[in-house]
N, C-alpha and C positions, 0 to 999 in steps of 0.2 A: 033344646039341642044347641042354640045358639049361645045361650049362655055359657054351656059346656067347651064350644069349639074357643069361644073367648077368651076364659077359662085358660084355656090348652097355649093358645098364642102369647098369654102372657108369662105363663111358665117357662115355656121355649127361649121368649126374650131374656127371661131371669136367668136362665142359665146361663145362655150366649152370655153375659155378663161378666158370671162367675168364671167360665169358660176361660175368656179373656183376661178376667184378671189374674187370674193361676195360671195360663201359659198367652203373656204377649204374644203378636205377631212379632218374628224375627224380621228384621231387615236381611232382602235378598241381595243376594251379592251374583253380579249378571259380568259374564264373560264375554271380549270381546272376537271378532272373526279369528285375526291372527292366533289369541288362546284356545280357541279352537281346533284350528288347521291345525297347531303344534300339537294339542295332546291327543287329537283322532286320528292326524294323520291324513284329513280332510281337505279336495284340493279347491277352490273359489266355484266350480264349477259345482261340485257335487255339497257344497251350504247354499249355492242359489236352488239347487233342484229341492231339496230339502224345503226351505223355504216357499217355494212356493207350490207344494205339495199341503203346506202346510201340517208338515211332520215333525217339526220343532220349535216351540215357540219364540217369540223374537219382536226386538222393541227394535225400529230406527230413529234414533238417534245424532241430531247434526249430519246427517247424510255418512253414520257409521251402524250398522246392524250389532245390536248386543244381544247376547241370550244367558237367558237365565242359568245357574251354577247347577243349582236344586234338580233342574231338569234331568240336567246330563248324571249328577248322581246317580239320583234313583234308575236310567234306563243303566248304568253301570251294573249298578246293583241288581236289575230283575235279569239282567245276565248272567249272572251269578250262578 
C-alpha cells in the first residue's frame, strides 16, 4: 500500500510539472484603493469594512492597500 501511495505522489509531482510548463503562472496585476473607489464606486469607508471583514483580498504595501485585479474580475464575472 505504501508503495502504491508513493507511486501516486510522484505522479502527481510529474504532472504539476508538465502542468506548469504548458500554462506558467501569469504575473498578477494588483489594483490600487483609488482604482478601486473609481471603477466600484466604493467610498474609503466601505474597502476598510471590506477589508477587515476579510471579504476581499489584499497586500499592504508601503503603508498603501493593493488588491489584486483577477479578484474583482472573476466576482464581476459570477454576477453575470
Amino acid at each position: 500500500m505504501k508503495k502504491e501511495i508513493e507511486h501516486l505522489k510522484k505522479e502527481v509531482a510529474q504532472l504539476k510539472v508538465l502542468l506548469l510548463e504548458l500554462h506558467p503562472p501569469k504575473e498578477e496585476d494588483w489594483l490600487d484603493s483609488a482604482d478601486i473607489k473609481q471603477r466600484f464606486n466604493f467610498s474609503d469607508s466601505k474597502l476598510y469594512r471590506l477589508r477587515k471583514a476579510n471579504a476581499i483580498p489584499y497586500a499592504k504595501i508601503g503603508g498603501r492597500y493593493h488588491y489584486p485585479k483577477s479578484f474583482f474580475n472573476q466576482y464581476l464575472l459570477n454576477k453575470i
